[in-house]
VEXTI-165259 format. One line per field, with one value per residue: residue number from 0; x, y, z of N, C-alpha, C in turn. Coordinates in steps of 0.2 Angstrom, whole numbers. Example, Ala and Ser with C-alpha at 12.3 -4.5 7.8 and 13.67 -1.06 7.14 Angstrom:
! VEXTI-165259
n: 0 1
neast: 66 64
nnorth: -28 -11
nup: 39 35
caeast: 62 68
canorth: -22 -5
caup: 39 36
ceast: 66 64
cnorth: -16 0
cup: 39 39
This chain:
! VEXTI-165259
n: 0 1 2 3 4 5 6 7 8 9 10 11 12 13 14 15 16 17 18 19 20 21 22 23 24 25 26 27 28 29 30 31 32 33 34 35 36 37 38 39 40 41 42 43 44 45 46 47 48 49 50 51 52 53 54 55 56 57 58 59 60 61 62 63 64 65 66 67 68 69 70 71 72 73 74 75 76 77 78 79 80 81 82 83 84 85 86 87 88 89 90 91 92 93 94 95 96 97 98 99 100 101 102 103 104 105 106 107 108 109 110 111 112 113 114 115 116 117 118 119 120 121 122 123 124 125 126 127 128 129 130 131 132 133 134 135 136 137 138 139 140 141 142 143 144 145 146 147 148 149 150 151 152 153 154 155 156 157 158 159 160 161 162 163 164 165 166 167 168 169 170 171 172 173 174 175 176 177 178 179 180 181 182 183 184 185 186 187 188 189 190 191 192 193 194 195 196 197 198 199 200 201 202 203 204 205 206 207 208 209 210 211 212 213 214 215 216 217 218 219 220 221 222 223 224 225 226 227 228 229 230 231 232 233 234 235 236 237 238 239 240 241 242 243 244 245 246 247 248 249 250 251 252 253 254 255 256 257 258 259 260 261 262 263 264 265 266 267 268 269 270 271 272 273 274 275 276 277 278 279 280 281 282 283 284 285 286 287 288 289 290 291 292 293 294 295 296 297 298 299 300 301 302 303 304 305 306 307 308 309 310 311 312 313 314 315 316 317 318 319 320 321 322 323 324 325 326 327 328 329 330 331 332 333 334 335 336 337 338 339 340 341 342 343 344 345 346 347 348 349 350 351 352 353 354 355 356 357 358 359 360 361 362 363 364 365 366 367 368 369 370 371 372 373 374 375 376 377 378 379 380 381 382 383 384 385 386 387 388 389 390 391 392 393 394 395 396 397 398 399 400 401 402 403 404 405 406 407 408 409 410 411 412 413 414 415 416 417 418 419 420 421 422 423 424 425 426 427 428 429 430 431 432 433 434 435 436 437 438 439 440 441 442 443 444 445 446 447 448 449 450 451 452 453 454 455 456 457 458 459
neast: 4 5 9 1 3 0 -2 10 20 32 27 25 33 25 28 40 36 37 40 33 45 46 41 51 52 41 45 54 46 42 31 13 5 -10 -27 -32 -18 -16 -29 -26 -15 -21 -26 -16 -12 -9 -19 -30 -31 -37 -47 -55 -57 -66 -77 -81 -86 -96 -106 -110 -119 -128 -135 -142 -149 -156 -163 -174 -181 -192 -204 -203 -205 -217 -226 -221 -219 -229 -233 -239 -240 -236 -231 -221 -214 -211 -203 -193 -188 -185 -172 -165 -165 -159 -147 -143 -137 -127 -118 -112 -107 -100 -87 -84 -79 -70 -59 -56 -54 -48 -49 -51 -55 -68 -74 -74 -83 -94 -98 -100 -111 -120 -123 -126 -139 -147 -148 -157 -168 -176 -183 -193 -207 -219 -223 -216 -206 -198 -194 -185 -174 -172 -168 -155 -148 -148 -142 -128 -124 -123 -109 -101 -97 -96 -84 -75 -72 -64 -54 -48 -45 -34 -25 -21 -13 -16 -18 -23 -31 -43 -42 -43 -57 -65 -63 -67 -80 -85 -81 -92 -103 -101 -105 -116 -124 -123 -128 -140 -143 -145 -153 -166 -170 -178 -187 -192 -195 -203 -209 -211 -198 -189 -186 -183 -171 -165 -160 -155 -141 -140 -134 -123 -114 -109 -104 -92 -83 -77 -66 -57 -57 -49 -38 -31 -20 -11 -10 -21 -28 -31 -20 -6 -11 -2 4 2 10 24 22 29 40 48 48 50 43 23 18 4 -1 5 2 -12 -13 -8 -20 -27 -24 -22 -36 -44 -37 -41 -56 -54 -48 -61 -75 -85 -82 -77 -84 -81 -79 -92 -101 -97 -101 -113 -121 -113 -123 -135 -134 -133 -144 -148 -148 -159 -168 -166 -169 -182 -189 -186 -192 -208 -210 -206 -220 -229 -229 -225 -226 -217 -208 -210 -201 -191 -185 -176 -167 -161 -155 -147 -140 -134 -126 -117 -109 -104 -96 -88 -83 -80 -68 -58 -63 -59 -50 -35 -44 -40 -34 -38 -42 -47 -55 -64 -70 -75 -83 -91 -95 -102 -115 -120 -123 -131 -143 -145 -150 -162 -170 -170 -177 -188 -194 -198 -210 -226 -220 -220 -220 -205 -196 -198 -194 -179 -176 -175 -164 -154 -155 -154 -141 -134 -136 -131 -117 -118 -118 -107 -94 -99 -95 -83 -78 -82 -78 -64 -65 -68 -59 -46 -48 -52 -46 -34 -31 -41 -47 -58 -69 -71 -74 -87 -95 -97 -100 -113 -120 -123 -132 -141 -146 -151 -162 -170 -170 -182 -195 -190 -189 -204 -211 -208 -204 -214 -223 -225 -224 -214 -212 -210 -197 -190 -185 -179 -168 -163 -160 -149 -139 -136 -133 -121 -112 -110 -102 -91 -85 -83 -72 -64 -61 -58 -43 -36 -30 -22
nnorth: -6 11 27 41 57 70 89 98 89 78 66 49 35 21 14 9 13 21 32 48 63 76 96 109 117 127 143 142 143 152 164 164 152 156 153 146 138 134 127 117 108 101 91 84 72 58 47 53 64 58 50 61 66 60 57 70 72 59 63 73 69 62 72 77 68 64 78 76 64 59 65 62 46 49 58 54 39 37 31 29 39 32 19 25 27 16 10 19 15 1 3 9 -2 -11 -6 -6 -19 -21 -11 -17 -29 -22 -17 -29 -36 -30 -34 -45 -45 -37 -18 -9 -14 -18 -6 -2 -9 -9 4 5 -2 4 14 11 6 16 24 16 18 24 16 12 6 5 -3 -12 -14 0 -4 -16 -10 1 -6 -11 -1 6 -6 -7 7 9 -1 3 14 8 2 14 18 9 11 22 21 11 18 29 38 41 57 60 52 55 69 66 60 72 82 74 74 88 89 81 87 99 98 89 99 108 97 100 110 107 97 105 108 100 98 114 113 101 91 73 69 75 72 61 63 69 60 51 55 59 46 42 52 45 33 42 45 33 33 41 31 19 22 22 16 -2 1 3 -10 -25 -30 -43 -60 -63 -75 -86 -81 -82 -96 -100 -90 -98 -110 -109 -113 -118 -126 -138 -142 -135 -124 -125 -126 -113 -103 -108 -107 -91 -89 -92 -81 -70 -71 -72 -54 -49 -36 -40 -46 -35 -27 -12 -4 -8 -3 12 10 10 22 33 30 32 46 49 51 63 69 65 73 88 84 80 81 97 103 100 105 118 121 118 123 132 150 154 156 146 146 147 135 130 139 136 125 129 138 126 118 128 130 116 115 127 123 108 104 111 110 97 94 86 77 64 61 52 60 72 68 64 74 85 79 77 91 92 84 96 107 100 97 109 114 107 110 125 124 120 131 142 139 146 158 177 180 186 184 169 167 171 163 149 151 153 139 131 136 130 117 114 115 105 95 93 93 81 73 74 69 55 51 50 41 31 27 26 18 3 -11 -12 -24 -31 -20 -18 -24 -20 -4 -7 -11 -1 8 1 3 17 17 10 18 30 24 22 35 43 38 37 53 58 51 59 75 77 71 75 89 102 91 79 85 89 76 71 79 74 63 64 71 61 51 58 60 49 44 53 49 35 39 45 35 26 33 34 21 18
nup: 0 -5 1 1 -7 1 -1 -1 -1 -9 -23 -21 -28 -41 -42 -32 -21 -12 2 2 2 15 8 8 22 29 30 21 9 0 -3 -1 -11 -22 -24 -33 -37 -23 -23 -33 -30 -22 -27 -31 -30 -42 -39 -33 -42 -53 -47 -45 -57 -62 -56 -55 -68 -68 -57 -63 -72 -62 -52 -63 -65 -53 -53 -61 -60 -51 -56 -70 -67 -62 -71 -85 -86 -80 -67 -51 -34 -25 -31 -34 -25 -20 -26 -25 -15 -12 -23 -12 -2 -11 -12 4 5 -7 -1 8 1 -10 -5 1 -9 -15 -5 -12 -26 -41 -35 -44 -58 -54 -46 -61 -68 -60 -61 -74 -77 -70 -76 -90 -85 -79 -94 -98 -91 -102 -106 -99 -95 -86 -70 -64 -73 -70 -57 -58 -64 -54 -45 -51 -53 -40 -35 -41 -38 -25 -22 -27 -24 -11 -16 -22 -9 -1 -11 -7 6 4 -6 3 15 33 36 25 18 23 17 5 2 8 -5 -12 -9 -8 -24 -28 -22 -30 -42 -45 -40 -52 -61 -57 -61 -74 -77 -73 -85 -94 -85 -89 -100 -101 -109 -115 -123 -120 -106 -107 -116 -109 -96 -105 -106 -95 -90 -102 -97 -86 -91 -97 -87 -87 -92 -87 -72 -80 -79 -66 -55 -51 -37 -30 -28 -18 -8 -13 -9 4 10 0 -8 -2 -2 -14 -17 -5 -13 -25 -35 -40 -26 -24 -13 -2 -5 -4 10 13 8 17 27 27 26 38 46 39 44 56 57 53 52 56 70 77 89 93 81 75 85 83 67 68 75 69 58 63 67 53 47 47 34 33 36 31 17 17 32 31 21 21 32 32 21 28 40 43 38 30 13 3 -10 -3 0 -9 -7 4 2 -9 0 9 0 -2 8 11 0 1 16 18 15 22 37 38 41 51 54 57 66 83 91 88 78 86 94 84 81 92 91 82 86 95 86 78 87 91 80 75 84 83 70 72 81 72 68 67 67 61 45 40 52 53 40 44 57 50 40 50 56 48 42 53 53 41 44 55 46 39 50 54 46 42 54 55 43 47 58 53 47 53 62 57 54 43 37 32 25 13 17 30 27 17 29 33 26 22 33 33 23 27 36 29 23 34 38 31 39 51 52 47 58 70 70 59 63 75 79 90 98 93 86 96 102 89 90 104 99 87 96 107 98 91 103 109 97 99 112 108 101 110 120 111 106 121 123 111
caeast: 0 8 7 -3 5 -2 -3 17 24 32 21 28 32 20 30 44 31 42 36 35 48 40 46 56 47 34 49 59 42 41 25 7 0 -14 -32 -30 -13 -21 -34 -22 -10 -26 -26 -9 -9 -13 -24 -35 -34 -43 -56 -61 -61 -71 -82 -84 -92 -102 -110 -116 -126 -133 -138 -148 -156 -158 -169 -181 -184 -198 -209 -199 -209 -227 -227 -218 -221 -236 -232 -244 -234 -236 -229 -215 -211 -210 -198 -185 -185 -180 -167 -161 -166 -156 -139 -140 -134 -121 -114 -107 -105 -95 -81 -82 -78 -62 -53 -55 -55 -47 -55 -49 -59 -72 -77 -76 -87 -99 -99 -102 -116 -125 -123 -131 -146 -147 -152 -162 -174 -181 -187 -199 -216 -224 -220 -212 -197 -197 -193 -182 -169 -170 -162 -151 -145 -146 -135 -122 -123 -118 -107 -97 -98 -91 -75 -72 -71 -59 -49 -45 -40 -29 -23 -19 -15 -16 -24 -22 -38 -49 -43 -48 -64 -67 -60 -73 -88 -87 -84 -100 -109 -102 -108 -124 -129 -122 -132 -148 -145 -147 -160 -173 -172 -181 -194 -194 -199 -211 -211 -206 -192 -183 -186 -180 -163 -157 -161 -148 -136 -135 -132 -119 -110 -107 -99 -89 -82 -74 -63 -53 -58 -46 -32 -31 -14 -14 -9 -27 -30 -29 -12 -4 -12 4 6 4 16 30 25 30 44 53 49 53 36 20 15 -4 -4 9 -3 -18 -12 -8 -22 -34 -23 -24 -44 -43 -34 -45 -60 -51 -49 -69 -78 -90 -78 -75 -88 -81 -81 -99 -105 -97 -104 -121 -120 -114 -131 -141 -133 -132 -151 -150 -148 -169 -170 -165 -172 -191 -191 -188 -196 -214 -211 -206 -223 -238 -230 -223 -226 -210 -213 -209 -195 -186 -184 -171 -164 -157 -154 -141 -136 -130 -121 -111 -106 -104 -91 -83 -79 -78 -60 -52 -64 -60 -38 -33 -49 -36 -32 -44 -46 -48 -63 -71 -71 -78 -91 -96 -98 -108 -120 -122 -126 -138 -146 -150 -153 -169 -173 -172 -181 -195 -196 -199 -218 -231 -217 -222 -213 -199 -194 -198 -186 -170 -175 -174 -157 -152 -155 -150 -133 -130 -137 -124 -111 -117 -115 -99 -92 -100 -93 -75 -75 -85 -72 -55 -63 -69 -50 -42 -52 -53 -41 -30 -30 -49 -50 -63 -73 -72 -77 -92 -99 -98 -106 -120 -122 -126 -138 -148 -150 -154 -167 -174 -175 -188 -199 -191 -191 -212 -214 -205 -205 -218 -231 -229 -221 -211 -209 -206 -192 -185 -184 -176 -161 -160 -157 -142 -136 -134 -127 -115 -109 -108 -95 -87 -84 -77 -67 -60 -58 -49 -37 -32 -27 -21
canorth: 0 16 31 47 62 76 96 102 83 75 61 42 32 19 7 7 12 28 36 54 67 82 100 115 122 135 148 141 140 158 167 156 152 159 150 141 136 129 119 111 106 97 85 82 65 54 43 58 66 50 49 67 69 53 60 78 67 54 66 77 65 58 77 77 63 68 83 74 56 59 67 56 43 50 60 52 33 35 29 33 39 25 15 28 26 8 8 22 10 -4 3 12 -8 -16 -1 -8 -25 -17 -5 -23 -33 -19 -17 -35 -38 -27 -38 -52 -45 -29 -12 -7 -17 -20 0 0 -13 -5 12 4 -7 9 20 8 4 24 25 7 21 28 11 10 10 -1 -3 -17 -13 4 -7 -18 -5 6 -11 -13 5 6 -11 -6 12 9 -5 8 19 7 3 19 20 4 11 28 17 8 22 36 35 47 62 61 50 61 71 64 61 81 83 71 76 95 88 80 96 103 92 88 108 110 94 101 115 105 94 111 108 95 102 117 110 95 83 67 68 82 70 55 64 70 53 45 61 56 38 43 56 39 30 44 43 28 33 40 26 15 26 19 12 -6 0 2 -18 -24 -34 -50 -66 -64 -83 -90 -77 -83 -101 -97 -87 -103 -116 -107 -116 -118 -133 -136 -144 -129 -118 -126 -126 -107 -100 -111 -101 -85 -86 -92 -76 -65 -71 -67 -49 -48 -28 -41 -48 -29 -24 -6 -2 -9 3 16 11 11 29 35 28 36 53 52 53 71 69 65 79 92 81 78 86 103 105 99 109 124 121 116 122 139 157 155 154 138 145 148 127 129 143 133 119 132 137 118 117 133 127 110 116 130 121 103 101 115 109 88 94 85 72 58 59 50 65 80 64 63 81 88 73 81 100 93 84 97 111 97 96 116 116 102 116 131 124 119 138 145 139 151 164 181 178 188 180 164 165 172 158 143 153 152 134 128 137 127 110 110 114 99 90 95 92 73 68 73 65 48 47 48 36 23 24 23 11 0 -16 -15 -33 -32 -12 -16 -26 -12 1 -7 -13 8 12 0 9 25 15 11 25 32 19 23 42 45 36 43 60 59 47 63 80 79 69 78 93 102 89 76 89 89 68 71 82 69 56 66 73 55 46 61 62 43 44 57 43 30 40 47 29 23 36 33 14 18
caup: 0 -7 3 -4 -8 2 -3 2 -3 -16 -23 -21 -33 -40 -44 -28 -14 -9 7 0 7 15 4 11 27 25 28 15 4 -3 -4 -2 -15 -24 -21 -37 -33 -17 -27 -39 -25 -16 -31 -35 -30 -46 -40 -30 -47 -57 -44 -45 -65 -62 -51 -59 -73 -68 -52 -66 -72 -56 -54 -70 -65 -46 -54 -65 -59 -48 -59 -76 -66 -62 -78 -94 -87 -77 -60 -46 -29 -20 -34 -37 -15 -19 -32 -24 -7 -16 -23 -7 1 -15 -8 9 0 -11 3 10 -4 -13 -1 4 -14 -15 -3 -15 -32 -42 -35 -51 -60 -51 -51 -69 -71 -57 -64 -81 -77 -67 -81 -95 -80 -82 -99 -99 -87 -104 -110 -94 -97 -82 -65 -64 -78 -67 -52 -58 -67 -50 -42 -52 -51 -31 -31 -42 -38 -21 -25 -32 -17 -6 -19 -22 -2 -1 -15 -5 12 4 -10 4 21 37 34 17 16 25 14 -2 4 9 -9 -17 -8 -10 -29 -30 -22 -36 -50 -43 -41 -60 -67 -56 -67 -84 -76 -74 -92 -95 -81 -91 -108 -100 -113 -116 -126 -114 -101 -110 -118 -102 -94 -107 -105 -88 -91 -104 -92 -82 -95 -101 -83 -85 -97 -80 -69 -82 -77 -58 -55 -50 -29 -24 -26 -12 -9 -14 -5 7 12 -7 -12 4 -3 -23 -14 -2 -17 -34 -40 -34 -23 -24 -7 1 -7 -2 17 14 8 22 35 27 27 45 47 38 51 64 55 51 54 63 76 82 92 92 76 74 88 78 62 71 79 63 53 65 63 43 45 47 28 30 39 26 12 20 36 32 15 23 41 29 16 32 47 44 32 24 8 -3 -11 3 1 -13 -5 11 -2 -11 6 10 -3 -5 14 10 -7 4 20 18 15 27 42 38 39 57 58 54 72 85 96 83 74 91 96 78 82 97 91 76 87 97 80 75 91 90 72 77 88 78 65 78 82 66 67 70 68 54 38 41 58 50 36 47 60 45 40 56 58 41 43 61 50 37 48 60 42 36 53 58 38 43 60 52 38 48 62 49 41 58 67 51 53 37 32 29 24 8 22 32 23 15 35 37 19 24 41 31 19 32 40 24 22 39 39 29 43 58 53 47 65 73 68 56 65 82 81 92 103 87 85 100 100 86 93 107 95 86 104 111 94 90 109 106 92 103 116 104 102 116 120 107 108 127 121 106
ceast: 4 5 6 4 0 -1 4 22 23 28 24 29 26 22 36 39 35 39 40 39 43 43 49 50 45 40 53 54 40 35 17 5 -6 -20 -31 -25 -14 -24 -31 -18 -14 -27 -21 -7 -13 -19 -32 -36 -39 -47 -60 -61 -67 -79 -87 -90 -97 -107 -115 -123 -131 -136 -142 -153 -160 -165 -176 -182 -191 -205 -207 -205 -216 -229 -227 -221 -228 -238 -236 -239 -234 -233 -220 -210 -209 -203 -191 -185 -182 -177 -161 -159 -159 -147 -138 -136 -127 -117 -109 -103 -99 -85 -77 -76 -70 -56 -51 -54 -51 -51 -56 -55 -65 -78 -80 -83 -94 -105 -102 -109 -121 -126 -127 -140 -148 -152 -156 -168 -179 -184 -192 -206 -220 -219 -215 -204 -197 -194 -185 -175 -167 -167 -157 -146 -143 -139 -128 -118 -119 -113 -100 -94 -92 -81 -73 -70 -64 -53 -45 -41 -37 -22 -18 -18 -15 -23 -26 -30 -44 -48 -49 -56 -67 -68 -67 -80 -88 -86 -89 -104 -109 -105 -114 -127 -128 -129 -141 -149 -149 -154 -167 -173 -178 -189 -196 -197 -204 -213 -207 -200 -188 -181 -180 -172 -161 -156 -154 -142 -133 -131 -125 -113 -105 -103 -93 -82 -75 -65 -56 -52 -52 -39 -28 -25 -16 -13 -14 -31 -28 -22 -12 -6 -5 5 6 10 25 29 29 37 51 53 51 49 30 15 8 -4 -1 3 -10 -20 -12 -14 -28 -29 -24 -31 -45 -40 -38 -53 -57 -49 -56 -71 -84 -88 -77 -80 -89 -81 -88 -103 -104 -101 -114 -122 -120 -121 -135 -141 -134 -139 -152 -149 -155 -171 -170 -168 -178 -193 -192 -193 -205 -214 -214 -213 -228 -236 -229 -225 -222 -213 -209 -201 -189 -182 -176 -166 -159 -154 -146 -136 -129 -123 -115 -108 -103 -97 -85 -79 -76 -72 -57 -55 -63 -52 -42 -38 -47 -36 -37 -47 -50 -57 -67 -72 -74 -84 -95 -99 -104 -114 -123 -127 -131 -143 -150 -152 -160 -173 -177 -177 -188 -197 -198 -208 -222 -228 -220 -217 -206 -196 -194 -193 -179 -170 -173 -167 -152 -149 -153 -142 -129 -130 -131 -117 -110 -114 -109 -94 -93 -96 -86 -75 -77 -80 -64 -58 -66 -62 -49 -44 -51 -46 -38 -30 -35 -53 -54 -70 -77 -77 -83 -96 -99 -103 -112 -123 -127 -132 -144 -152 -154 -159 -173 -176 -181 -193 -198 -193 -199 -214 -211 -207 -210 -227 -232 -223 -216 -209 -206 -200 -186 -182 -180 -168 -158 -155 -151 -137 -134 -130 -121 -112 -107 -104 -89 -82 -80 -73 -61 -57 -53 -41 -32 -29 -24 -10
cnorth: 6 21 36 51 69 83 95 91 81 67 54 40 28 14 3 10 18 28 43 57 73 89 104 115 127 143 149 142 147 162 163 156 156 151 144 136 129 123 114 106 100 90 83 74 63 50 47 62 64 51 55 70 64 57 67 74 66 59 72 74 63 66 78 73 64 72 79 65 54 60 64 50 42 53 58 44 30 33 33 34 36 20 18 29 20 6 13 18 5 -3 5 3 -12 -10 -4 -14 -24 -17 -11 -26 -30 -21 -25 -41 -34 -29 -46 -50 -36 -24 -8 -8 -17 -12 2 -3 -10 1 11 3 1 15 17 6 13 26 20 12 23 20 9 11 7 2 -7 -16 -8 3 -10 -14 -1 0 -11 -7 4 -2 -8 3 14 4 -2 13 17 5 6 18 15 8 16 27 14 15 29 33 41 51 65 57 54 66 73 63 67 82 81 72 84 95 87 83 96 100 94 94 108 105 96 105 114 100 97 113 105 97 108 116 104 93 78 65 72 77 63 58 65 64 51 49 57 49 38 47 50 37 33 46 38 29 38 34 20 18 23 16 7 -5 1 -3 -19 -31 -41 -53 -68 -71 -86 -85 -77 -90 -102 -95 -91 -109 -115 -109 -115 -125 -131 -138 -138 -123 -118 -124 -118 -104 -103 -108 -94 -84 -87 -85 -71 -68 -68 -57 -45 -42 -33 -45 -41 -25 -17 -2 -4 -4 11 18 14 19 34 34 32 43 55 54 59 74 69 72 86 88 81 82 92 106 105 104 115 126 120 120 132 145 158 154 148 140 146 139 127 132 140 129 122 132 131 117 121 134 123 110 121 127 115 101 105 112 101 89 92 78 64 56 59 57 71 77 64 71 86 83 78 88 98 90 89 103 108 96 104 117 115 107 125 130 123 125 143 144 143 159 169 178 179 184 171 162 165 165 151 144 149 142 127 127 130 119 110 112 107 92 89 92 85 70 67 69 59 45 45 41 29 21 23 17 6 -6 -17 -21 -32 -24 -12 -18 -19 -7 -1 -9 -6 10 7 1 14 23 14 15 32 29 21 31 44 44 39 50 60 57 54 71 81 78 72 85 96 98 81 82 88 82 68 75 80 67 58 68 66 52 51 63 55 42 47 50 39 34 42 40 25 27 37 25 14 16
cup: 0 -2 0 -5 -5 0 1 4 -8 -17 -24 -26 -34 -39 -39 -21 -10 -4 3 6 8 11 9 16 24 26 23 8 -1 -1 -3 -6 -17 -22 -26 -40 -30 -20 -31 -36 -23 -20 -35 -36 -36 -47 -38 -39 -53 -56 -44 -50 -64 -61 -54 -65 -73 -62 -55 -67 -68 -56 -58 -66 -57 -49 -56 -64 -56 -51 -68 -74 -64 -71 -87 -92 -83 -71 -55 -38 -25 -24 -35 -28 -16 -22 -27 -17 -9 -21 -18 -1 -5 -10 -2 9 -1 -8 3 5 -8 -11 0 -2 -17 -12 -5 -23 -33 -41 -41 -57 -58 -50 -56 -70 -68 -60 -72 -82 -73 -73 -87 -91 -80 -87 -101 -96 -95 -109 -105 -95 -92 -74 -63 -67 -74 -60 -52 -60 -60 -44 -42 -51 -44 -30 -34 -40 -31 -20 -27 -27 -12 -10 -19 -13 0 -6 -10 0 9 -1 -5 13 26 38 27 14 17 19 6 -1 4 2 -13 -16 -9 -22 -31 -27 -27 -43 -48 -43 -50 -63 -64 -62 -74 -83 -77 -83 -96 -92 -87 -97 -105 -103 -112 -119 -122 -108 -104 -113 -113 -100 -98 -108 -98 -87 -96 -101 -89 -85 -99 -95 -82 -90 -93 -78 -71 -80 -70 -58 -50 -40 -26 -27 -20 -12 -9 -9 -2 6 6 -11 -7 3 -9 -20 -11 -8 -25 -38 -36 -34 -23 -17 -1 0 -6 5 19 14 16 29 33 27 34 49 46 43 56 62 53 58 60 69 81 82 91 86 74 80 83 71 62 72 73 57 56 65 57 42 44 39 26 31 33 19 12 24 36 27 18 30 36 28 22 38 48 40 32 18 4 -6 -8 4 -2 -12 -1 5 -5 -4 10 6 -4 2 15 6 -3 10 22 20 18 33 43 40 49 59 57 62 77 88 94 81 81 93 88 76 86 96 86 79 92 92 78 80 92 86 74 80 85 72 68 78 76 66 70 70 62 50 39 46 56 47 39 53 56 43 43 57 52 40 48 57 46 40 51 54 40 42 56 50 38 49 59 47 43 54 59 46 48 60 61 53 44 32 28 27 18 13 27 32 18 22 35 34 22 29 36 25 24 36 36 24 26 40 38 36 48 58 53 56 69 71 62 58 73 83 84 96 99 85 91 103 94 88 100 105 94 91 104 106 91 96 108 102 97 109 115 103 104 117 117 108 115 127 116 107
């Protein structure tokens, strides 16, 4: 496993596994950079720079199709919303699958490969949407998406633990998700295309734009150098090594202790990282919260007006693109990931609140309260994402880092899954006091993180 290259170091080899040197000291370094300096510096390493032309790509796409699926599915193929609920759950249901399966498949197989072939098969599943004309073919297509599209999620996640190490992972992370902000704001842009014309061919080309994006993706994706697979089957390669050939029965013996090995390395052996994963799922829900919850408080509960929805929705993101990657630097380390756990569950815990107060308020008061409690939410996000990523790469047992890293991703499916229902059974079904059961929750599972990691870092 090759070590990253971070912003102010020279970048490893690929092919000798160099530990990069660090440069001149900052007094030796001249002048700072300019911004865009900064930014090019942030993706120097090769293989971060792959996954974020990759990325830029293909999250346009998902974008587009984010805009117009909803209404793709009531309008162009006729779906009634109870048919069109069914269909995005069992894809979100086929994702909790994947999340595992992805990663679990990275420690047996090229992530390299594996990827491509993901990204490939979700990109054709894409444009198969504009042959839907029923329920059924609209079910099955949004399966096979949700399987491969997290499937993909967790590889890519395995690639970056093995590819980078330190704080160089978080990094990339920070790197890729204020990435995919950017995209996904851009391909809404092209999405309200389609909305604005309202036919079915508008609907149907973006649809296979987006799907094309995907596959136009890959064509980084093949770039990937071979050091984030996961590593030579040690023990058949030390018996190859003592015999100059290879014995079926030596090699037989080998690989039946190295699986014996990886058990004893399995995400489900360590307790602690499976409370983690847990605490984390139930925090990520505050992705329902801003997806469900606020849009319907916003529309039944309060005199804001409606587009105040898309407003915050901007807000998120132009918070989410500015501060991701300067407030994720340091969450390598257990203490910095448990302590930027804790301020987020307390900001999501007042956000719950703030937005609780907005109702019955006049407009004005109304709007600057939503602001108010919008701002706090995407900080709490930004902040629980850096301290989830560094303590799923540190915590993470190496041998089994694709395993890993898909038992996390499928944490954060489920909680995805599960949102929707908490938040209606909470804040939408009982108001204030559904609100403030809700900043319980994030309180106790974001002080929760905070713990584990406190913990770990005194044994460490």
């Amino acid at each position: 496993m090759s070590p990253t290259s971070p912003p102010g170091t020279a970048p490893a080899s690929p092919d000798t596994g160099a530990t990069p040197a660090v440069d001149a000291s900052p007094a030796d370094s001249g002048p700072r950079p300019n911004f865009f300096a900064r930014l090019a510096a942030s993706v120097a390493d090769p293989v971060l720079r792959i996954l974020v032309g990759a990325t830029l790509i293909s999250r346009l796409g998902r974008g587009i199709f984010l805009t117009v699926t909803v209404l793709y599915f009531t309008l162009i193929v006729g779906l009634t919303p109870g048919e069109v609920a069914i269909v995005l759950a069992a894809a979100s249901g086929a994702g909790v699958i994947a999340s595992f399966a992805g990663g679990w498949l990275t420690d047996r197989f090229s992530a390299k490969r594996l990827i491509i072939l993901f990204t490939a098969i979700e990109g054709v599943a894409l444009i198969a949407y504009v042959f839907a004309g029923d329920f059924v073919t609209a079910l099955v297509i949004a399966v096979v998406c949700g399987l491969f599209e997290q499937g993909a999620n967790s590889t890519r996640s395995a690639i970056i633990a093995r590819a980078f190490t330190g704080e160089s992972r978080v990094h990339a992370r920070a790197v890729l998700r204020t990435v995919t902000n950017v995209s996904i704001a851009v391909g809404s842009g092209l999405g309200a295309i389609a909305l604005a014309l309202g036919t079915a061919e508008a609907y149907r080309g973006l649809i296979i734009g987006a799907g094309v994006l995907y596959l136009l993706g890959l064509f980084q994706l093949v770039r990937l150098p071979a050091r984030v697979d996961a590593p030579a089957r040690a023990a058949v390669a030390e018996v190859v090594t003592a015999t100059g050939s290879v014995d079926a029965a030596a090699t037989a013996e080998a690989i039946a202790s190295e699986r014996r090995d990886w058990r004893s390395h399995s995400p489900w052996r360590d307790p602690r990282y499976l409370w983690l994963t847990a605490l984390s799922a139930i925090f990520g829900m505050q992705f329902g919260v801003g997806e469900l919850g606020v849009p319907l408080w916003i529309t039944r509960e309060t005199d804001a007006p409606e587009v105040l929805i898309a407003a915050l929705l901007i807000l998120n993101t132009v918070i989410v693109v500015v501060f991701q990657v300067p407030m994720s630097r340091g969450t390598h380390d257990l203490r910095v990931a448990g302590r930027v756990s804790a301020i987020a569950a307390w900001l999501m815990a007042g956000a719950c609140l703030v937005y609780a107060a907005a109702a019955g308020l006049p407009t004005g008061f109304a709007i600057a309260v939503l602001v108010i409690a919008a701002t706090a939410h995407a900080f709490a996000e930004v902040l629980s994402q850096a301290g989830g990523w560094g303590l799923s790469f540190e915590l993470a047992d190496p041998v089994r880092a694709g395993t890993y890293q898909g038992v996390f991703g499928m944490g954060y499916s489920v909680g995805a899954l599960a949102a929707p229902l908490v938040v209606n059974a909470t804040a939408i079904t009982h108001g204030l006091v559904g609100w403030a059961s809700l900043a319980a929750i994030f309180l106790a599972s974001g002080l929760g993180t905070w713990w584990i990691a406190r913990r770990a870092a005194a044994v460490a």
